[in-house]
N, C-alpha and C positions, 0 to 999 in steps of 0.2 A: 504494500500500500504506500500512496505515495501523497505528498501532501501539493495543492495546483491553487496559487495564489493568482485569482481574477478579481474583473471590477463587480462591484457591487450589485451594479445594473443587471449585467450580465450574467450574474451567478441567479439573482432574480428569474430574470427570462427563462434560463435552463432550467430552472425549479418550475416553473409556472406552465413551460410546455411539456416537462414528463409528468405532470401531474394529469395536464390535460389528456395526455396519451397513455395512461395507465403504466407507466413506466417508474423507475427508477432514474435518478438523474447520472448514474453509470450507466445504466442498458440506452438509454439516450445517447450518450455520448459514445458508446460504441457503434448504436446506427448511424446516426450521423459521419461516425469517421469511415465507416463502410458504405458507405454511399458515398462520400469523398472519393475515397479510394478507386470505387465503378468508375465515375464520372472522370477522373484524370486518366484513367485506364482507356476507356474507349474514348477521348479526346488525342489522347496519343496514337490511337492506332485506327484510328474512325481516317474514312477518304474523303476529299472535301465532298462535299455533297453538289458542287457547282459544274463536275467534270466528272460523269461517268467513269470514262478511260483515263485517266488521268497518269497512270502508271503506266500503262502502254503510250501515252503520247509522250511521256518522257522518257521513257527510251529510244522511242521513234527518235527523237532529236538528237540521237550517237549514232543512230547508223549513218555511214559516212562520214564520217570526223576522219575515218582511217583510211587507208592508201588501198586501191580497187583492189590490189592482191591480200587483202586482212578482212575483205567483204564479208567470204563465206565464214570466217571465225565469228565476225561481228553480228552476224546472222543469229549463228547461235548462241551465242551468248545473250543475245535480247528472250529468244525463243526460251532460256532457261530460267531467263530470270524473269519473263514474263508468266510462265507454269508456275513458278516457288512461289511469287505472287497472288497466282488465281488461287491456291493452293490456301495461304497462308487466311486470305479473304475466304474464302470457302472456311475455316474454324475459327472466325471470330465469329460468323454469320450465327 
């Protein structure tokens, strides 16, 4: 146990909405910090919502960067890291 020196105010409010949520003001603050937690989690790995493809058009933007003979490399390397992608969005879905 640990001892969490806050404002006043705010020790108020916490008290005031686990009471209204049948909570304790620990079980409260553990929902809260797990809903934190979701929310920074899928903000980090969430796609913008503005651009479908948005991963595939920025790979599209390297093919070609390199010299015609490094083409068919550059090929697959978008084709892999465009799979590990779909892949990757396919398990946060």
């Amino acid at each position: 146990m640990a001892d969490l020196q806050i404002e006043n105010e705010l020790a108020a409010a916490l008290q005031q909405l686990a009471t209204n949520e049948n909570l304790s003001v620990e079980a409260l603050l553990k929902t809260l910090l797990q809903s934190y937690r979701m929310a920074k989690h899928n903000e980090l790995f969430a796609a913008p919502t503005t651009n479908e493809g948005w991963h595939e058009e920025a790979l599209d933007s390297f093919i070609g960067m390199f010299d015609d003979d490094v083409h068919e490399l550059s090929e697959s390397v978008h084709e892999s890291v465009t799979n590990a992608l779909r892949k990757k969005d396919a398990r946060l879905s």
